[in-house]
C-alpha positions as CSV (number, residue, x, y, z in Angstrom):
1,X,-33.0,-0.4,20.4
2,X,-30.6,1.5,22.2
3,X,-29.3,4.7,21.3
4,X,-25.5,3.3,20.3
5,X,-27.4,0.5,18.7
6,X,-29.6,3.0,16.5
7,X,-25.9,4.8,15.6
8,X,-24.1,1.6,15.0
9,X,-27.3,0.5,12.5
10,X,-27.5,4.1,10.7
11,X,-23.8,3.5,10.1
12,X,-24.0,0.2,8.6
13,X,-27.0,1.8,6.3
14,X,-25.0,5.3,5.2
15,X,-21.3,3.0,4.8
16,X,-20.4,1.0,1.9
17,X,-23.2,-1.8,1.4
18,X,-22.3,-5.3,2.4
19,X,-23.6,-8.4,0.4
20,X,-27.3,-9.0,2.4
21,X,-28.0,-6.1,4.0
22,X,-30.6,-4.9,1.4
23,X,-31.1,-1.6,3.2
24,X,-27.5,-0.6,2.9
25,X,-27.5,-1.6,-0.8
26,X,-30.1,0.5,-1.2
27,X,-29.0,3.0,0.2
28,X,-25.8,3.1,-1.8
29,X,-27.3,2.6,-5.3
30,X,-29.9,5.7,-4.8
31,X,-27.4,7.8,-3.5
32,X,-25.1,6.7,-6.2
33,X,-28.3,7.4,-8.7
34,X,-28.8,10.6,-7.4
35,X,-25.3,11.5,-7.6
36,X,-25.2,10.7,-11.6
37,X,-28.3,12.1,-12.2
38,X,-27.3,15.4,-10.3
39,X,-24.2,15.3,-12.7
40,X,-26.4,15.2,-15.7
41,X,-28.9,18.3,-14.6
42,X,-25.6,20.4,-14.2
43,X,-24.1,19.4,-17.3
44,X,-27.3,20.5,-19.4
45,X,-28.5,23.2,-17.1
46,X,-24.8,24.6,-18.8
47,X,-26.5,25.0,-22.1
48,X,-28.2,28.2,-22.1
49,X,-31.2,27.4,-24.1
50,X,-32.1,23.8,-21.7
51,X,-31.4,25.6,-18.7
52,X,-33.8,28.7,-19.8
53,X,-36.4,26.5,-20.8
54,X,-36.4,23.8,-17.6
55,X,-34.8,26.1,-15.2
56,X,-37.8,25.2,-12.7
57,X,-36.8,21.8,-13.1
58,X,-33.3,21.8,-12.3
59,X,-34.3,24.0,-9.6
60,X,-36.4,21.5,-8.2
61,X,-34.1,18.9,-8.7
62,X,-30.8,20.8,-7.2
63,X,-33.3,21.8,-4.2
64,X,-34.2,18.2,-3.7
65,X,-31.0,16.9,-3.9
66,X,-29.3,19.7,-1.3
67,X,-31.6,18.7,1.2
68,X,-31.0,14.8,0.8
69,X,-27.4,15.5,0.3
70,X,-27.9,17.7,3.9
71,X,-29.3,15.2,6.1
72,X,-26.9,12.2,4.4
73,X,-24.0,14.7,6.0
74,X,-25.3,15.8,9.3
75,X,-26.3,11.5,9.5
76,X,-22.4,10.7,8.5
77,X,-21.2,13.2,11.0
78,X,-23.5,12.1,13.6
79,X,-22.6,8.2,13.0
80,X,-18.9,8.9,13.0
81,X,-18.6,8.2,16.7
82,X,-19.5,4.6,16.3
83,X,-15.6,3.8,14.0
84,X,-15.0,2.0,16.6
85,X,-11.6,1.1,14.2
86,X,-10.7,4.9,14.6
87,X,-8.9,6.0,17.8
88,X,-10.5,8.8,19.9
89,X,-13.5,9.7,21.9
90,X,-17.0,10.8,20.1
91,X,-15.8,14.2,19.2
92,X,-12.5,13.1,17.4
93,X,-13.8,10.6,15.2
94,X,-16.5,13.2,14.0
95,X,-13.9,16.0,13.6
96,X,-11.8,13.6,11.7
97,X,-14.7,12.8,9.5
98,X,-15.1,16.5,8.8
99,X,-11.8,17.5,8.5
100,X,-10.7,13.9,5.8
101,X,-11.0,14.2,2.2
102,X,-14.3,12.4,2.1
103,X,-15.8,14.9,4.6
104,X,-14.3,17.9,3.0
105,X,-16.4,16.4,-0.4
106,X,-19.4,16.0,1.1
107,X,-19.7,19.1,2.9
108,X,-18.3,21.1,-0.1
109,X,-20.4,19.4,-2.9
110,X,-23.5,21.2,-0.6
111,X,-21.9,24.0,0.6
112,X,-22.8,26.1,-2.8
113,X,-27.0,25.5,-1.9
114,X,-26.4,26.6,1.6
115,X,-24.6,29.4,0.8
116,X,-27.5,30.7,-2.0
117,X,-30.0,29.7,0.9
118,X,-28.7,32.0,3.5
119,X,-28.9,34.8,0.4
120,X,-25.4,35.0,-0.8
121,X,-24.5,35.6,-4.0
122,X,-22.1,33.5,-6.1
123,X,-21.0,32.9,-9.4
124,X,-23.2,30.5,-11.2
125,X,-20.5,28.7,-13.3
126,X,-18.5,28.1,-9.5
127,X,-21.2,27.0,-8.3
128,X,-21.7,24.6,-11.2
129,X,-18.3,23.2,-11.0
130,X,-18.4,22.8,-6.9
131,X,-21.6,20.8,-8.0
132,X,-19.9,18.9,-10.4
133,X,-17.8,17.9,-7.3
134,X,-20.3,15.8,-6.0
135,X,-18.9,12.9,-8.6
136,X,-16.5,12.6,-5.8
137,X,-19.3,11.4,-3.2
138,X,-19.7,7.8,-5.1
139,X,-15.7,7.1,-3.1
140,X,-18.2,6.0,-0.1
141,X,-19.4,3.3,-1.9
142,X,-16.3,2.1,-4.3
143,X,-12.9,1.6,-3.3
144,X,-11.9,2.5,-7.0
145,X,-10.3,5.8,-5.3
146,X,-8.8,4.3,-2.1
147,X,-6.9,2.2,-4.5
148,X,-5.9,4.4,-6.7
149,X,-4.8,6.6,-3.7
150,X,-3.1,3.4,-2.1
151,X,-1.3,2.8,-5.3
152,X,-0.1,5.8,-5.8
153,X,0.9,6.3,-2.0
154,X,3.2,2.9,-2.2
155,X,4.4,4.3,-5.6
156,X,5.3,7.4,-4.9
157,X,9.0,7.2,-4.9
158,X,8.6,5.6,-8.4
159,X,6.5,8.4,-9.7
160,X,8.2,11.0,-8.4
161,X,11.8,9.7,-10.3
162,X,9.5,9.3,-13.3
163,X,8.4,12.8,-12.5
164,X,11.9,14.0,-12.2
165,X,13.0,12.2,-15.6
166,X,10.0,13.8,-17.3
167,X,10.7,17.6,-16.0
168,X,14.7,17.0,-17.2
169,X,13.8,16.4,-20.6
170,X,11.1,19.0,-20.8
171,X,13.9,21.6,-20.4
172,X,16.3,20.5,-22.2
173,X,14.4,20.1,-24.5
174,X,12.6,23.1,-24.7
175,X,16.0,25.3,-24.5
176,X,17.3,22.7,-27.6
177,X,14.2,23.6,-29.5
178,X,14.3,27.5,-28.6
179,X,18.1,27.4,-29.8
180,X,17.1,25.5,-32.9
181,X,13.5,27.0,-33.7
182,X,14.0,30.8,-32.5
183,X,15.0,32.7,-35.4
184,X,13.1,30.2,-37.7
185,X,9.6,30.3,-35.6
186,X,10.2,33.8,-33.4
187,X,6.7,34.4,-32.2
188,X,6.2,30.2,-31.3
189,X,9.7,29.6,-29.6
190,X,10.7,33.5,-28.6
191,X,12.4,32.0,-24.9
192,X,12.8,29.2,-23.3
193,X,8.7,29.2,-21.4
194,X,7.5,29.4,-24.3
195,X,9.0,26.4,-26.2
196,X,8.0,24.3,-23.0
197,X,4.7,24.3,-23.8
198,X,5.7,22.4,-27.1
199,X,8.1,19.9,-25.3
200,X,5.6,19.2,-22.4
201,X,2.5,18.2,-25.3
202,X,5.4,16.2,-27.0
203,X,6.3,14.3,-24.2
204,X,2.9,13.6,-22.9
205,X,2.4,12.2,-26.1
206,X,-1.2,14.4,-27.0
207,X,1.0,16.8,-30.3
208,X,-1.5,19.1,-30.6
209,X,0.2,20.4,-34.1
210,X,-0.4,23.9,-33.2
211,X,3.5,24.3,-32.8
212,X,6.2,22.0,-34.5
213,X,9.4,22.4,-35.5
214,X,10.7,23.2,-39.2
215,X,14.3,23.4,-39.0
216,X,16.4,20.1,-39.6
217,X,18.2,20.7,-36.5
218,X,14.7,20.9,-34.5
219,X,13.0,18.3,-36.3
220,X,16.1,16.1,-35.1
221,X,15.1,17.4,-31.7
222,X,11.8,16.8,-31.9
223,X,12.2,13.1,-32.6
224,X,14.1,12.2,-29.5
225,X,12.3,14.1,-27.7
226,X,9.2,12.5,-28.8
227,X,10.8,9.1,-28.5
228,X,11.8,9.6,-24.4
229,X,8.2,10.9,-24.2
230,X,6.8,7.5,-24.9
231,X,9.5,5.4,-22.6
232,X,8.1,7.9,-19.6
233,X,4.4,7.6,-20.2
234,X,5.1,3.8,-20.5
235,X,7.3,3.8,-17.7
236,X,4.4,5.1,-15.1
237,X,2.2,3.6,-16.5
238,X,4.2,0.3,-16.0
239,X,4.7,1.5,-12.5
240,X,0.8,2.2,-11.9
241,X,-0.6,-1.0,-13.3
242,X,1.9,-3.3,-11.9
243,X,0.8,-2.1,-8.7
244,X,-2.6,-2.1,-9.4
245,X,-1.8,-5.8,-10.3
246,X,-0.2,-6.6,-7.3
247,X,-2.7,-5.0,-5.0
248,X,-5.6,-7.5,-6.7
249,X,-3.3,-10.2,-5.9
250,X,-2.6,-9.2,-2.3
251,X,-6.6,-8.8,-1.8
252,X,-6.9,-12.8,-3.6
253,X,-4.4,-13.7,-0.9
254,X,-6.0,-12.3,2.2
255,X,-9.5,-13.8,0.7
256,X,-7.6,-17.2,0.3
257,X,-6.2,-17.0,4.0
258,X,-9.7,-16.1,5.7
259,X,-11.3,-18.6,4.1
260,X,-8.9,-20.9,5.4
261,X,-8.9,-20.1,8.7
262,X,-12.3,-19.8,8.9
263,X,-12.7,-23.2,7.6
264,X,-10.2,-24.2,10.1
265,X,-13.0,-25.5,13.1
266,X,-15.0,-27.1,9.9
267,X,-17.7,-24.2,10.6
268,X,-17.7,-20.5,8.3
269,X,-19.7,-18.6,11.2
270,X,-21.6,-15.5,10.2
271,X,-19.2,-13.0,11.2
272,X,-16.8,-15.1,9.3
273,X,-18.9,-15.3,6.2
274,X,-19.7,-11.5,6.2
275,X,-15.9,-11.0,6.5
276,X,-15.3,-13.3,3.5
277,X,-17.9,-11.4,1.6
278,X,-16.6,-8.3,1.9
279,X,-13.3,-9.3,0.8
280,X,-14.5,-10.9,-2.3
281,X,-16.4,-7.7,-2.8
282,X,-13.5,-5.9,-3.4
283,X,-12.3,-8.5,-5.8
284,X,-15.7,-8.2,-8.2
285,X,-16.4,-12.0,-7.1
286,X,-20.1,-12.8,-7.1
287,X,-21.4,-15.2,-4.9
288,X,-21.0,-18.3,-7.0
289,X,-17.3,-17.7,-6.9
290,X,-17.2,-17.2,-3.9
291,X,-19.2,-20.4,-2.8
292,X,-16.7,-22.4,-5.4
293,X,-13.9,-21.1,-3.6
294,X,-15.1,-22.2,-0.4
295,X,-16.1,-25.7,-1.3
296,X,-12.3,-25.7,-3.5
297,X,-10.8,-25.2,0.3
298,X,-13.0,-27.7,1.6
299,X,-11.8,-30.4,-0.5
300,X,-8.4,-29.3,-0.1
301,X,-8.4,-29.4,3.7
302,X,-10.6,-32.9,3.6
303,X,-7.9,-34.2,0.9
304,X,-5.4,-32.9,3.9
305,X,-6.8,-34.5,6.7
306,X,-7.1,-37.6,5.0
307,X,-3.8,-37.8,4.3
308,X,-2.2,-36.9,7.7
């Protein structure tokens, strides 16, 4: 194999699995293992009397993991320059790689190991939570956040008027509730900052109870003000699922269309089945559906030509 061939294969291997290539798969699922378990060491390495007692082996494990974690960079760095779908020479594509969120995750969730390698010393908890960052790393391998970020990208004028709506009512209603509750409650609503921090856990809907009003006037108040919380948190949440909603059926439509056209010659190639199987991927479908779906647009077109 050729050098751009050896690239182009590590890609394929270190990118989001497609149905059949076991080695991808593979791939994705220990890295995604990994990930979890690394999660889990950090988590109880936290309590003082684990992380005394095992500390060798979450050592071992964190030094493990940062040199997997390494060479799974310097590999997606290096195979960077075969996106052939990103504009740009060799160099670009890699700096863009570097420089994009996903890069920025990768190279941060090992950044904290490299840093105590070289013999600089850092704050265990930060170094902790970077590791915890590494959570982020399964995005490779699920388009659960490139949705959501999707979503909320076509949304955003939506849920920045929600926003808006949301911040309105947390004044007023905190200078209502200071006006009402000051005298009554001095050291909970002295000003106007404080009293937000009661109308912002009302209208997010959590009431903690460690501040409520006890006036008539603020109990009054309190009500709407719990009332408008509940019409925003449905409202964006309205706004989130509905596109969420709409995006699954977009994805069902494109599906539907490339099997179509695929089917138009009477042959689904191999490119042309790959391409159909990564669609339905993103849709959950397992192959079964898939095949049903084919053989349902099969019959449709033979009922079609039939007919013509």
């Amino acid at each position: 194999m050729t050098y751009i061939a050896v690239r182009n294969r590590a890609l394929e291997i270190v990118d989001k699995g497609s149905r059949g290539d076991i080695y991808s798969r593979t791939c994705d699922l220990f890295l995604s293992l990994l990930i979890i378990f690394n999660l889990i060491c950090v988590s109880l390495e936290s309590v003082d009397s684990l992380g005394n007692r095992y500390s060798v082996f979450f050592q071992s494990v964190e030094i493990i993991s940062l040199i997997l974690f390494t060479i799974e960079y310097l590999v997606r760095v290096w195979t960077a320059a075969s996106k052939y779908d990103v504009a740009g020479n060799a160099i670009s594509r890699r700096l863009r790689y570097i420089f994009s969120f996903t890069g920025a995750v990768d190279l941060i969730s090992i950044l904290p190991g490299l840093l105590q390698v070289v013999g600089v010393s850092l704050d265990l908890r930060w170094v902790r939570i970077l590791r915890l960052l590494r959570l982020l790393k399964i995005s490779h391998y699920s388009s659960a956040f490139s949705d959501v970020y999707s979503v909320i990208s076509e949304e955003r004028n939506s849920l920045l008027a929600t926003l808006y709506l949301l911040f309105v009512a947390m004044f007023f209603s905190s200078a209502a509730l200071y006006l009402a509750e000051g005298r009554a409650q001095p050291d909970d609503f002295a000003s106007i900052p404080d009293a937000m921090w009661w109308s912002l856990i009302t209208l997010t809907t959590v009431g903690y109870g460690d501040v409520s009003p006890v006036t008539p006037v603020g109990k009054i108040i309190g009500s709407f003000t719990a009332i408008i919380g509940v019409l925003t948190v449905a409202l964006m949440t309205g706004i989130v699922s509905s596109s969420f909603a709409n995006r699954m059926a977009l994805k069902k439509t494109m599906l539907d269309k490339e099997i179509e056209e695929s089917l138009e010659d009477g042959i689904i190639s191999s490119e042309e089945l790959i391409k159909i199987q990564g669609l339905a991927a993103e849709l959950k479908m397992s192959d079964e559906q898939v095949e049903a779906l084919i053989t349902y647009e099969r019959m449709r077109r033979s009922h079609r030509l039939k007919n013509n």
